[in-house]
ROFILUM-71199 format. One record per residue (C-alpha): residue number from 1; residue in one letter; x, y, z. Coordinates in Angstrom, 1 decimal. Example, Ala and Ser with C-alpha at 12.3 -4.5 7.8 and 13.67 -1.06 7.14 Angstrom:
BEGIN
- 1; A; 12.3; -4.5; 7.8;
- 2; S; 13.7; -1.1; 7.1;
//
This chain:
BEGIN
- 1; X; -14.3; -2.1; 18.9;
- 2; X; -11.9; 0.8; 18.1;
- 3; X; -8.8; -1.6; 18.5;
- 4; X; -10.4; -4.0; 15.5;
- 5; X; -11.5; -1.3; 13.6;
- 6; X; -8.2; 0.2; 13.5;
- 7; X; -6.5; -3.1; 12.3;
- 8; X; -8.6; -4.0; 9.8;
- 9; X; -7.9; -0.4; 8.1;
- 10; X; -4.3; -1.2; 8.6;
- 11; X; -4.7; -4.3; 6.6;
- 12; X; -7.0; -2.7; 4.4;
- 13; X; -4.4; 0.2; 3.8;
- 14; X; -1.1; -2.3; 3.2;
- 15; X; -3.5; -4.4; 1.1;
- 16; X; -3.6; -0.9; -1.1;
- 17; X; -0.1; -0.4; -1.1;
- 18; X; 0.6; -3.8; -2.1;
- 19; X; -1.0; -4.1; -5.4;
- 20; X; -1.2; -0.5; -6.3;
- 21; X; 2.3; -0.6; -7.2;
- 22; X; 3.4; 0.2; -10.7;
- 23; X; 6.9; -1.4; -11.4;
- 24; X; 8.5; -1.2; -15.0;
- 25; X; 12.1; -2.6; -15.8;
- 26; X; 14.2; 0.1; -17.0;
- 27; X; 17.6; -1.5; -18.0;
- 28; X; 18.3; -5.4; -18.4;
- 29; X; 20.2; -7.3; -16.4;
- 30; X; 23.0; -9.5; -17.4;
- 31; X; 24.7; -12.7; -15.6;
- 32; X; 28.8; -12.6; -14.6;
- 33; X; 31.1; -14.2; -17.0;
- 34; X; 32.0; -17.2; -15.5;
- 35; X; 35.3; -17.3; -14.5;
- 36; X; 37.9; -18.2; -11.5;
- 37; X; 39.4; -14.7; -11.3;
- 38; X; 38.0; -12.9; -8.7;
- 39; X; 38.7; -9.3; -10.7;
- 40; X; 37.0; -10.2; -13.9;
- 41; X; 33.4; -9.1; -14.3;
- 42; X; 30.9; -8.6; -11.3;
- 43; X; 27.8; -8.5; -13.6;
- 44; X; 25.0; -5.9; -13.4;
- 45; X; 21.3; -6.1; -11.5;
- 46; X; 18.5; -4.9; -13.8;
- 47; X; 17.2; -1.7; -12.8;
- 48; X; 13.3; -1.1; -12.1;
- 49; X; 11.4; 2.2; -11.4;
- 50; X; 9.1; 1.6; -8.5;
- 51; X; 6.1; 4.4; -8.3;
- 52; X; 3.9; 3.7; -4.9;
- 53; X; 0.2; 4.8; -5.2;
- 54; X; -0.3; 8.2; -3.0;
- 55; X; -2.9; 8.0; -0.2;
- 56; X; -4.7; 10.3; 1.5;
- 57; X; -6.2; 9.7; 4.9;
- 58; X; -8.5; 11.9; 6.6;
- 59; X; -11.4; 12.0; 8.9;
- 60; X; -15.6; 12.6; 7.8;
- 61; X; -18.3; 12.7; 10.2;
- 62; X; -20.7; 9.7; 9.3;
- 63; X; -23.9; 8.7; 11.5;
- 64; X; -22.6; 4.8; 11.9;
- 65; X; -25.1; 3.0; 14.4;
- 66; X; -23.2; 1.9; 17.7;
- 67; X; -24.3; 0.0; 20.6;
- 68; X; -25.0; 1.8; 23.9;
- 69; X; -24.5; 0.2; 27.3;
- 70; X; -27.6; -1.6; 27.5;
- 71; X; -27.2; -3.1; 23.9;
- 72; X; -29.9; -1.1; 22.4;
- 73; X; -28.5; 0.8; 18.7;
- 74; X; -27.8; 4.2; 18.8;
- 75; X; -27.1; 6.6; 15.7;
- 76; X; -24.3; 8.9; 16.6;
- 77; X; -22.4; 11.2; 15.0;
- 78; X; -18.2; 10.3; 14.7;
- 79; X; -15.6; 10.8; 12.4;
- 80; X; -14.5; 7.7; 10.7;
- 81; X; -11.4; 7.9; 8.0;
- 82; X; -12.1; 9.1; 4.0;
- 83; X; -8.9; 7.4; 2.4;
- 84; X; -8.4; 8.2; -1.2;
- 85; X; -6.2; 6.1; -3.8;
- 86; X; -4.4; 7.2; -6.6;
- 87; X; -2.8; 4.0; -8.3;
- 88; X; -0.2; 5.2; -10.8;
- 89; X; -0.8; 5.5; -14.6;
- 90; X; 0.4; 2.2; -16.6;
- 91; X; 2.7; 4.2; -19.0;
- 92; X; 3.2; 0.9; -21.7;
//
C-alpha cells in the first residue's frame, strides 16, 4: 500500500516538473557556413533560460480510512505529504 502510494506521488511529482517548466529562447541560433575547411566557422546553438517550478513537500496529519486486519475500515490518524507548486511567471 505504502510502496504504490509512494510511486504514484513520484509520478505525480515528475508529471509537475515536466510541464511546469517555463523555457524562453534568449539568443538565436545560426547554422555553420558550409564549407570543407575544417577552421572556418563552427556555428552557434541558441541559448534558452530554463526556470524549473519550486516544490515544496511536507507532511499533514489527515484522517484517511485504512483497512485493518480483518478488512473492516478504520479512520486513523497519519501524515500524508502537502506538496505545494509554484509554476514560474510567463514573462512574454
Amino acid at each position: 500500500m505504502i510502496k504504490k502510494f509512494a510511486s504514484l506521488t513520484a509520478a505525480l511529482l515528475m508529471a509537475f516538473v515536466t510541464v511546469g517548466c517555463d523555457v524562453d529562447k534568449t539568443e538565436e541560433g545560426r547554422m555553420p557556413d558550409l564549407d570543407v575547411d575544417v577552421s572556418g566557422d563552427p556555428g552557434k546553438m541558441p541559448a534558452y533560460d530554463v526556470e524549473g517550478p519550486d516544490v515544496d513537500v511536507s507532511m499533514e496529519k489527515k484522517k484517511v480510512d485504512v483497512p485493518d486486519v480483518d478488512v473492516n475500515m478504520k479512520e486513523k490518524e497519519m501524515s500524508v505529504p502537502d506538496i505545494d507548486v509554484s509554476v514560474p511567471d510567463d514573462n512574454e
